[in-house]
Structure formats: C-alpha cells, structure tokens
PyMOL Python script that loads the backbone (N, CA, C, O; Angstrom):
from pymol import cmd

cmd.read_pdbstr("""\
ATOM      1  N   UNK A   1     118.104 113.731  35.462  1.00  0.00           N
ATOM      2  CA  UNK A   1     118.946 113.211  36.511  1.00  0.00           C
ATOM      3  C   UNK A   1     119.636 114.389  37.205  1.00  0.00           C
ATOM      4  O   UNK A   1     120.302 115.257  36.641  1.00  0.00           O
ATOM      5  N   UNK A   2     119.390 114.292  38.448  1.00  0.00           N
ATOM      6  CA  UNK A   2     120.289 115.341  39.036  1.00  0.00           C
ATOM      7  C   UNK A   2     121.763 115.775  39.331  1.00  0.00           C
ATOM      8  O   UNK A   2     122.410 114.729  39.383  1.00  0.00           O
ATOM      9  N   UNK A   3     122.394 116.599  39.497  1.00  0.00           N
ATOM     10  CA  UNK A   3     123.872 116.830  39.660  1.00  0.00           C
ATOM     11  C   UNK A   3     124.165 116.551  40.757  1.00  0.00           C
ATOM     12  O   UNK A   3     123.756 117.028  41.816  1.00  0.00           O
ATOM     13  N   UNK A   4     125.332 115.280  40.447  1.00  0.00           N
ATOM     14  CA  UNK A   4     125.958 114.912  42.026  1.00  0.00           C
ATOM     15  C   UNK A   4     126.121 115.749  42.766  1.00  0.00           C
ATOM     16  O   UNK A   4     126.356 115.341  43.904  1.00  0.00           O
ATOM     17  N   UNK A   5     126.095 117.551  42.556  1.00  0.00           N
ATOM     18  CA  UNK A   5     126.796 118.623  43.229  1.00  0.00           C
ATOM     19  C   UNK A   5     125.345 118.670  44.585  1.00  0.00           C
ATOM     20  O   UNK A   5     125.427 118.953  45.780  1.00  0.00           O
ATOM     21  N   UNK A   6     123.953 118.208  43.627  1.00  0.00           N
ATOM     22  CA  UNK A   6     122.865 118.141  44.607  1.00  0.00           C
ATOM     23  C   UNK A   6     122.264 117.366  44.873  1.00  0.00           C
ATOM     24  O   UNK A   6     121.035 117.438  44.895  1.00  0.00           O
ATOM     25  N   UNK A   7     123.099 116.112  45.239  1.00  0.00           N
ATOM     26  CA  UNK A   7     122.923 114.513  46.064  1.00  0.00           C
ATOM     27  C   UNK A   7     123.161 114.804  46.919  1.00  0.00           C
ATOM     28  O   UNK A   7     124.300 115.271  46.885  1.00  0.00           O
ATOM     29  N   UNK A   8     122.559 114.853  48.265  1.00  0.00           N
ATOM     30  CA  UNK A   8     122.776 114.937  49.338  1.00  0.00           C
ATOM     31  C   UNK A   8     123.941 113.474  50.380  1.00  0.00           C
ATOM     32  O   UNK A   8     124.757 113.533  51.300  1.00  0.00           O
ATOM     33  N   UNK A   9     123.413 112.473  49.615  1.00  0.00           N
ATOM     34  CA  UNK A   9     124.138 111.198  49.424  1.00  0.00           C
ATOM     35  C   UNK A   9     125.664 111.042  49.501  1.00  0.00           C
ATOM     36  O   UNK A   9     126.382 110.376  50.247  1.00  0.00           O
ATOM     37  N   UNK A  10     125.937 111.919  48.430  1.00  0.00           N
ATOM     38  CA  UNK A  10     127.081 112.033  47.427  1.00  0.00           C
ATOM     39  C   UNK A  10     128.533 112.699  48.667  1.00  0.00           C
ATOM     40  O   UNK A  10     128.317 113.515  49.564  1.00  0.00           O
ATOM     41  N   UNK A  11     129.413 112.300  48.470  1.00  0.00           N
ATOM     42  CA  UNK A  11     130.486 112.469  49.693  1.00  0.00           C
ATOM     43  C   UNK A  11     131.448 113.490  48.874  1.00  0.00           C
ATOM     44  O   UNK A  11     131.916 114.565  49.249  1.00  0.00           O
ATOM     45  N   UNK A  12     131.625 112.662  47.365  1.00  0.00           N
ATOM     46  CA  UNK A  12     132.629 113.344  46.639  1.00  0.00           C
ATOM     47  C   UNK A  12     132.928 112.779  45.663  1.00  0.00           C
ATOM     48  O   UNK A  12     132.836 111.558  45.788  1.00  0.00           O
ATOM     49  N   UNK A  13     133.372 113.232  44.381  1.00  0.00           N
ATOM     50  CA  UNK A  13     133.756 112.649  43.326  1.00  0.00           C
ATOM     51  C   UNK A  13     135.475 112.259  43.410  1.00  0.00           C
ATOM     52  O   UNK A  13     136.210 113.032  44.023  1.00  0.00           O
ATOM     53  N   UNK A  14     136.098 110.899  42.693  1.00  0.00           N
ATOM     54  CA  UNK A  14     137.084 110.906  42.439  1.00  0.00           C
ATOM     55  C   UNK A  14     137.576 110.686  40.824  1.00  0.00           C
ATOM     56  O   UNK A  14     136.884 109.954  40.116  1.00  0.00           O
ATOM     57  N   UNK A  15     138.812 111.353  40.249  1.00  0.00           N
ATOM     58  CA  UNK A  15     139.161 111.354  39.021  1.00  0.00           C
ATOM     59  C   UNK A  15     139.452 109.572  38.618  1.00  0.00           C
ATOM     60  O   UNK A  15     139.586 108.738  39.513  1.00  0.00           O
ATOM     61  N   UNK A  16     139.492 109.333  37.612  1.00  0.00           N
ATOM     62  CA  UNK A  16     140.021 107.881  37.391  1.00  0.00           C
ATOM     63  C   UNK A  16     141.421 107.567  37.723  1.00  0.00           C
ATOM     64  O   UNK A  16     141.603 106.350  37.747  1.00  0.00           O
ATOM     65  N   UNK A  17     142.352 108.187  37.958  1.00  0.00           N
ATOM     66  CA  UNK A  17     143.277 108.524  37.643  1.00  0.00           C
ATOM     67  C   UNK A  17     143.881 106.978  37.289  1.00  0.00           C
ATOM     68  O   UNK A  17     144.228 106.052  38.023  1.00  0.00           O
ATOM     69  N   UNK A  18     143.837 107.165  35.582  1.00  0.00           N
ATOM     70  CA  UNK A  18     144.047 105.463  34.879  1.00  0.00           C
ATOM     71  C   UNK A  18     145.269 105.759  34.481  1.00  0.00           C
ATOM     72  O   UNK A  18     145.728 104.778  33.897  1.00  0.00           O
ATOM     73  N   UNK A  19     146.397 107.073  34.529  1.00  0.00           N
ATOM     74  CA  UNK A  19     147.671 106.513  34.414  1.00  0.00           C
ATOM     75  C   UNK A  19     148.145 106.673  35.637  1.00  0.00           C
ATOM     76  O   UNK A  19     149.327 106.993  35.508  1.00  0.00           O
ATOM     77  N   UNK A  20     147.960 106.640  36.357  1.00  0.00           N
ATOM     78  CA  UNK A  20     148.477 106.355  37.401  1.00  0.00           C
ATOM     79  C   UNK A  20     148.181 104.633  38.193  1.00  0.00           C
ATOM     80  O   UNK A  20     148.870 104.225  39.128  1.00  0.00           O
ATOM     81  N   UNK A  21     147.676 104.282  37.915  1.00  0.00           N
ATOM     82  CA  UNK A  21     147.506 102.960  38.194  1.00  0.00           C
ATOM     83  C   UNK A  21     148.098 102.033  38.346  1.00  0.00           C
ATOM     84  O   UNK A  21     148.129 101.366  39.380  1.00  0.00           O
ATOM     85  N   UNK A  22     149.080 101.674  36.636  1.00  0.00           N
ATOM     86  CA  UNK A  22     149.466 100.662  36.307  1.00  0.00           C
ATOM     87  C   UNK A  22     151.045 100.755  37.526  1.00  0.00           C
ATOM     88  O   UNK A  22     151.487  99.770  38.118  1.00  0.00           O
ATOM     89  N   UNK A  23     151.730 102.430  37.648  1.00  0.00           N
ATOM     90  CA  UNK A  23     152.234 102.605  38.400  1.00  0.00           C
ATOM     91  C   UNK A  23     152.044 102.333  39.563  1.00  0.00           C
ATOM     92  O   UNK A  23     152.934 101.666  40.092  1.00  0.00           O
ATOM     93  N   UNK A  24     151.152 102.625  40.199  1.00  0.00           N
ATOM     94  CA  UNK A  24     151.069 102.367  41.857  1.00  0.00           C
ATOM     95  C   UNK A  24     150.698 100.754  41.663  1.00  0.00           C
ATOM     96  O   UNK A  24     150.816 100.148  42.728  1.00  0.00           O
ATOM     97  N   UNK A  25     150.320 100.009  40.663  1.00  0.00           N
ATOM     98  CA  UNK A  25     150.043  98.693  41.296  1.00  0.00           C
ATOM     99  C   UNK A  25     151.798  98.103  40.882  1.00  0.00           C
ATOM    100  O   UNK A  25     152.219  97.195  41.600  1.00  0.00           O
ATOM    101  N   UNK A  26     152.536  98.519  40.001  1.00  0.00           N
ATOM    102  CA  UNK A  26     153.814  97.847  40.233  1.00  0.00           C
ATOM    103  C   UNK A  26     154.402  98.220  41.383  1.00  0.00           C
ATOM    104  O   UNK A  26     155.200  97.401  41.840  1.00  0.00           O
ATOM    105  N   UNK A  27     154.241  99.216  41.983  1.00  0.00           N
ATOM    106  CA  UNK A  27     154.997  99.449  43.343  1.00  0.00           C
ATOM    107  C   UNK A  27     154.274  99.527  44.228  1.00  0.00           C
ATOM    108  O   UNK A  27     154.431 100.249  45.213  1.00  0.00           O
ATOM    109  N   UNK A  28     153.087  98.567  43.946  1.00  0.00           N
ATOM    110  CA  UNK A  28     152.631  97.833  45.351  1.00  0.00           C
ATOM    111  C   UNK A  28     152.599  99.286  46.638  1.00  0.00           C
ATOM    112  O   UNK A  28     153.138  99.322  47.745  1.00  0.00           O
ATOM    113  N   UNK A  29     151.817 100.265  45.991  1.00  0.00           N
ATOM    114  CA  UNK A  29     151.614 101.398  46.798  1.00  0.00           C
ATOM    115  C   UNK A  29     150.244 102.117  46.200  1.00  0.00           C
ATOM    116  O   UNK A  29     149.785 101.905  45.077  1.00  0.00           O
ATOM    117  N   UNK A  30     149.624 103.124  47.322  1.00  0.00           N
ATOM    118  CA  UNK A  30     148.742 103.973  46.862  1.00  0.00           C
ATOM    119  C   UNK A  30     149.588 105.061  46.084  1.00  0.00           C
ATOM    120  O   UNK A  30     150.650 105.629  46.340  1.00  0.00           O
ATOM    121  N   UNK A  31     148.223 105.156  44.472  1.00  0.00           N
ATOM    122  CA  UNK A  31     148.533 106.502  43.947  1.00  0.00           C
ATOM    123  C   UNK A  31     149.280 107.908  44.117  1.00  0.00           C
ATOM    124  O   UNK A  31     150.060 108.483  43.358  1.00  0.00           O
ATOM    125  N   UNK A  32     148.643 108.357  45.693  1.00  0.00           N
ATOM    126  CA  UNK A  32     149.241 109.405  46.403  1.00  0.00           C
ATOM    127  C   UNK A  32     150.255 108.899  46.651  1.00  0.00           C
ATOM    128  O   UNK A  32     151.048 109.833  46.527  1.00  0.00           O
ATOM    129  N   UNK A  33     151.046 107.678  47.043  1.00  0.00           N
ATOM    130  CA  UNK A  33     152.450 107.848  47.416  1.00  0.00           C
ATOM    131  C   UNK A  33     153.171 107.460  46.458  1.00  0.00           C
ATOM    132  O   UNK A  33     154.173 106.785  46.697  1.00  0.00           O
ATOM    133  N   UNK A  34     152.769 107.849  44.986  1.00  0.00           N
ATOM    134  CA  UNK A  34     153.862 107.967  44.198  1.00  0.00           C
ATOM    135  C   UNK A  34     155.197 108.677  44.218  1.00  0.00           C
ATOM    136  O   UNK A  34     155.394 109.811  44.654  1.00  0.00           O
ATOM    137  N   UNK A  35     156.061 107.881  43.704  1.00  0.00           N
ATOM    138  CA  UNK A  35     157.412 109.127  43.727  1.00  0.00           C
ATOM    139  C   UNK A  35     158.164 108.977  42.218  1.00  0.00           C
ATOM    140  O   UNK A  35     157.870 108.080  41.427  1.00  0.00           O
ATOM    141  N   UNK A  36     159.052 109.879  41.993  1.00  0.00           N
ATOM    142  CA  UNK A  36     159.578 109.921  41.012  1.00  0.00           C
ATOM    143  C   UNK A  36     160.640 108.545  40.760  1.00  0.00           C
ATOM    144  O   UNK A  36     161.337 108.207  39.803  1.00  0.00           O
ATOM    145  N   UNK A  37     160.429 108.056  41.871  1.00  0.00           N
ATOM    146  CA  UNK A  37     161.622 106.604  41.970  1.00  0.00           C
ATOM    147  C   UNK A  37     160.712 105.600  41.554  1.00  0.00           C
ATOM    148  O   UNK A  37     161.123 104.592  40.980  1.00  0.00           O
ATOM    149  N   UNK A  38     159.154 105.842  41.863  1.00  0.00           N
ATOM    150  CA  UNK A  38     158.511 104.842  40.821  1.00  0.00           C
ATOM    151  C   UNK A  38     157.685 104.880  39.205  1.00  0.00           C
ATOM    152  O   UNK A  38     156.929 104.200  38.511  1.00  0.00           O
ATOM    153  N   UNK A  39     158.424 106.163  39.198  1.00  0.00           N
ATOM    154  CA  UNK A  39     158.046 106.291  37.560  1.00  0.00           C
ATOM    155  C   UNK A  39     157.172 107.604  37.890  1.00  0.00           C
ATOM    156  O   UNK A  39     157.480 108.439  37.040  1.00  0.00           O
ATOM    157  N   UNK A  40     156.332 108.066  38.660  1.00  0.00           N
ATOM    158  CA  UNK A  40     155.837 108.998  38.538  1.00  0.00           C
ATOM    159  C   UNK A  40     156.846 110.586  38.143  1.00  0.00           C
ATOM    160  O   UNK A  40     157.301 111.156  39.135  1.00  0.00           O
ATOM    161  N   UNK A  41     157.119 111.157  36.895  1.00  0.00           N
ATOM    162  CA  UNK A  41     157.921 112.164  36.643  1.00  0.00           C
ATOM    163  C   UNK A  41     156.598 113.418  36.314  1.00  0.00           C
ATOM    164  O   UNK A  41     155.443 113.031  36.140  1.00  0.00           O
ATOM    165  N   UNK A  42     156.905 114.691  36.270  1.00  0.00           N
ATOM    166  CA  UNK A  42     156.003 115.636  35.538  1.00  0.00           C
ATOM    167  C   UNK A  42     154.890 115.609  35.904  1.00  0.00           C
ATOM    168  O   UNK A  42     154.597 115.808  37.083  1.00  0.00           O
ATOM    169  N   UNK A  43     154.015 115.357  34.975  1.00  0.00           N
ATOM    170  CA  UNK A  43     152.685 115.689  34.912  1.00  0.00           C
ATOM    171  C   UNK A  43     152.511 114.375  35.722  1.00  0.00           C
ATOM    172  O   UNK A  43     151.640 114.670  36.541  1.00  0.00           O
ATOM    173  N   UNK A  44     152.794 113.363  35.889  1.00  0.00           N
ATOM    174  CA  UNK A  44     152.225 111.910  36.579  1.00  0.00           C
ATOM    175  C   UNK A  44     152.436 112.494  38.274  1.00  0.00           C
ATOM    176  O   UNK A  44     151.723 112.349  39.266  1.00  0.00           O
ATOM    177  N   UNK A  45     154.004 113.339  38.024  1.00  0.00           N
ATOM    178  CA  UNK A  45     153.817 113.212  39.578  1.00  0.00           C
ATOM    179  C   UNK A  45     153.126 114.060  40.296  1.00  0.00           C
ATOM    180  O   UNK A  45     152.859 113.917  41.489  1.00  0.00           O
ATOM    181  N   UNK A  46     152.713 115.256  39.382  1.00  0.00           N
ATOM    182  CA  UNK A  46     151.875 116.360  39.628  1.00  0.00           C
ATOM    183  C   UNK A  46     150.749 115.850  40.402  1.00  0.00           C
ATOM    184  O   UNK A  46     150.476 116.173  41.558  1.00  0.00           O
ATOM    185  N   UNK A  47     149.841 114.657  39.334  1.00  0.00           N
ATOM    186  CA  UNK A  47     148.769 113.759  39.472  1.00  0.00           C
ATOM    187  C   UNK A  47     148.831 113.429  41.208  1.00  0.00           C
ATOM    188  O   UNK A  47     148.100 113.859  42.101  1.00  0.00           O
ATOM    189  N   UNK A  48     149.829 112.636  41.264  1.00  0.00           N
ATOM    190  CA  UNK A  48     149.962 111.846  42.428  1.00  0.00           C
ATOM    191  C   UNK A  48     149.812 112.773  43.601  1.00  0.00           C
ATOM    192  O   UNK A  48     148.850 112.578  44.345  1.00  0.00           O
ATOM    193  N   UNK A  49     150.694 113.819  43.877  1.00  0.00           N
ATOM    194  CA  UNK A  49     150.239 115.003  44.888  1.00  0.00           C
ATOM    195  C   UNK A  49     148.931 115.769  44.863  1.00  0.00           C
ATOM    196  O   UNK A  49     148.419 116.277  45.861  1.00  0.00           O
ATOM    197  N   UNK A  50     148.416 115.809  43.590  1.00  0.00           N
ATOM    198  CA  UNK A  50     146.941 116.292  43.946  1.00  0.00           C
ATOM    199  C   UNK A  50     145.769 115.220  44.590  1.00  0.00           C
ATOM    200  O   UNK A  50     144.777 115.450  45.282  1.00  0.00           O
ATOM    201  N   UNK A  51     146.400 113.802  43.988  1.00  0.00           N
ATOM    202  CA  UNK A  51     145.504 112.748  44.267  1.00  0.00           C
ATOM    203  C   UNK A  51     145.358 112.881  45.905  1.00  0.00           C
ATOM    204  O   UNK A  51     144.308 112.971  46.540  1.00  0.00           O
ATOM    205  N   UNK A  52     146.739 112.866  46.417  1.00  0.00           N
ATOM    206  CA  UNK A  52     146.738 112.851  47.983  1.00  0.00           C
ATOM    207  C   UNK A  52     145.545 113.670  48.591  1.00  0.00           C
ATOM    208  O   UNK A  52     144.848 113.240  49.509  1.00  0.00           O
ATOM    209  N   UNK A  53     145.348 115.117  47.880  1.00  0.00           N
ATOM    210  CA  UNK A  53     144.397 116.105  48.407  1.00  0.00           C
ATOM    211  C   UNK A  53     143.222 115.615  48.247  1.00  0.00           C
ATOM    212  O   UNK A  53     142.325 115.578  49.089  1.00  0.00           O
ATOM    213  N   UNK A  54     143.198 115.182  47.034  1.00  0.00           N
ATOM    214  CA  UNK A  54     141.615 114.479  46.968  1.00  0.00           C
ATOM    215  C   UNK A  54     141.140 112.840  47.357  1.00  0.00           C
ATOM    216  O   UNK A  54     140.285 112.102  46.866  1.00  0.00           O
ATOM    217  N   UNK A  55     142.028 112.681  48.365  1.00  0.00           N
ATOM    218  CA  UNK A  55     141.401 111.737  48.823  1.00  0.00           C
ATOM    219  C   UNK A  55     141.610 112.110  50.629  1.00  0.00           C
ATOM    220  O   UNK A  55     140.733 111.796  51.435  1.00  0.00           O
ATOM    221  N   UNK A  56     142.302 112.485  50.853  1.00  0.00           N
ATOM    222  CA  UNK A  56     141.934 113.374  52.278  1.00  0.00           C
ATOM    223  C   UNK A  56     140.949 114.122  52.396  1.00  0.00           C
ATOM    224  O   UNK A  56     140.421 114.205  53.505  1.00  0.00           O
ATOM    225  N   UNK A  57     140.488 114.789  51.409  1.00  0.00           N
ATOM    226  CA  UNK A  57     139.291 115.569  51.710  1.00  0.00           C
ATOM    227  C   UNK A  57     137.930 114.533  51.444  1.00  0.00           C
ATOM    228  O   UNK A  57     136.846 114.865  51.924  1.00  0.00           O
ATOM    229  N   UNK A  58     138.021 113.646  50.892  1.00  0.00           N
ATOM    230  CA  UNK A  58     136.828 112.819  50.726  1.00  0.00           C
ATOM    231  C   UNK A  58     137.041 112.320  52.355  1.00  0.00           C
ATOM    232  O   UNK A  58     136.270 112.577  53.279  1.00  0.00           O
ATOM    233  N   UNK A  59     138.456 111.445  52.444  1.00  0.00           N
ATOM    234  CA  UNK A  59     138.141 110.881  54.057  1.00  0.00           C
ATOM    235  C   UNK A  59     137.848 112.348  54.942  1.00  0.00           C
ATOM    236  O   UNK A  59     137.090 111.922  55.813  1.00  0.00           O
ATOM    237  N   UNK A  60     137.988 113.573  55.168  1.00  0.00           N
ATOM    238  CA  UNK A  60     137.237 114.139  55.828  1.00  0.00           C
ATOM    239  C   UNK A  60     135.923 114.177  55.591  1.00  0.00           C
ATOM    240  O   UNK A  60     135.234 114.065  56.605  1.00  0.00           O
ATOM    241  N   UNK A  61     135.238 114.322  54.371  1.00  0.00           N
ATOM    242  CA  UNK A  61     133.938 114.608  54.984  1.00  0.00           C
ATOM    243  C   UNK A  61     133.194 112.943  54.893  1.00  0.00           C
ATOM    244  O   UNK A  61     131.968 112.839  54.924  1.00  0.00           O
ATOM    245  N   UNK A  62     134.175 111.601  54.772  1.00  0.00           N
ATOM    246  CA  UNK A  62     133.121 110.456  55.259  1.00  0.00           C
ATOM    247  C   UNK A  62     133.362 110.574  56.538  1.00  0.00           C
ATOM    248  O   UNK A  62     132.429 110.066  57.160  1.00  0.00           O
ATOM    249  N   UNK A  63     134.370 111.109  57.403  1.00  0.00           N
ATOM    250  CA  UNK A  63     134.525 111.513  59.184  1.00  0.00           C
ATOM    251  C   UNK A  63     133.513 112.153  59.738  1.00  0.00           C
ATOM    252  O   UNK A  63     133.119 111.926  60.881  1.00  0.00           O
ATOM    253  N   UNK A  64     132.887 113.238  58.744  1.00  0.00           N
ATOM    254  CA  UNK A  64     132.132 114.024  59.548  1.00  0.00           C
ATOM    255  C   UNK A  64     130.920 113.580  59.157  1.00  0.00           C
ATOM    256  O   UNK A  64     130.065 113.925  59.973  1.00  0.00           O
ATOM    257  N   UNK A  65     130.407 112.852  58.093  1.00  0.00           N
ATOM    258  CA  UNK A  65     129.314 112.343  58.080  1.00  0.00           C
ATOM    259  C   UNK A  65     129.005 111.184  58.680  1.00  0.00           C
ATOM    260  O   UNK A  65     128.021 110.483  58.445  1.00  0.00           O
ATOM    261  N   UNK A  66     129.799 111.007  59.405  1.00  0.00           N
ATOM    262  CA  UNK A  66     130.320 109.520  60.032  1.00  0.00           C
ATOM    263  C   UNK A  66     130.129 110.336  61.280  1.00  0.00           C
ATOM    264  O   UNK A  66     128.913 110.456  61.126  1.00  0.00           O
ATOM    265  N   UNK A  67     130.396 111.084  62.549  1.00  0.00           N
ATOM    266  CA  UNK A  67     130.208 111.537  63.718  1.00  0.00           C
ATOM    267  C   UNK A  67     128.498 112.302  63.650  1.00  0.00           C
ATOM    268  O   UNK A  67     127.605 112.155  64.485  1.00  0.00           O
ATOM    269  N   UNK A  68     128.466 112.936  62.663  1.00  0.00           N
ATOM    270  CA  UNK A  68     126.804 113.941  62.822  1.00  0.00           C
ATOM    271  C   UNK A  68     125.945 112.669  63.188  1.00  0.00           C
ATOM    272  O   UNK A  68     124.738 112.779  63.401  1.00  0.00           O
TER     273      UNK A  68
END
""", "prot")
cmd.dss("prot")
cmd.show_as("cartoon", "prot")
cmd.util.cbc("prot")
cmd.orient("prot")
C-alpha cells in the first residue's frame, strides 16, 4: 500500500484530536476555537492553536485544488 505522502488524491492528513472533542462539543464550538474559558489549559490548549494551523492549511490546498 502506498504512502499517503504519494497519493496524489490525498489533500492532507488530520490528527484525531480525541481530547479535544468532548471539549469543543460542550462549547458548541470548533476545536481551533478553543479557549482556556472552555477547559482547554496547557497541553489541550497548545492542541487547539496548532489544530487551527492544520486545518487552514488543508482548506488551502482543497482552494487550490479546487481553482487548477
């Protein structure tokens, strides 16, 4: 089986991020807009600001595979 890295298909991988979840679904928000007012502290909220990056960069390149 080949490496998603050489799926041409393939847009981008995302982490599970399964503690972050139970959080963003009690506050009725996306992952990335966790804050420390909804429980995200430390390492959770670390999570939540990287999540933001990795899901902007996936919506960039479904944009550009979306215009070519």
């Amino acid at each position: 089986m080949p490496a998603l890295s050489d799926d041409p298909d393939c847009l981008g991988t995302l982490k599970h991020y399964h503690s972050l979840m139970p959080l963003a679904q009690e506050a009725h928000k996306p992952i990335f807009s966790l804050t420390t007012a909804d429980g995200a502290f430390g390492g959770h909220f670390q999570a939540a600001r990287d999540a933001y990056g990795h899901f902007h960069a996936l919506a960039d390149r479904i944009l550009a595979s979306i215009r070519t």
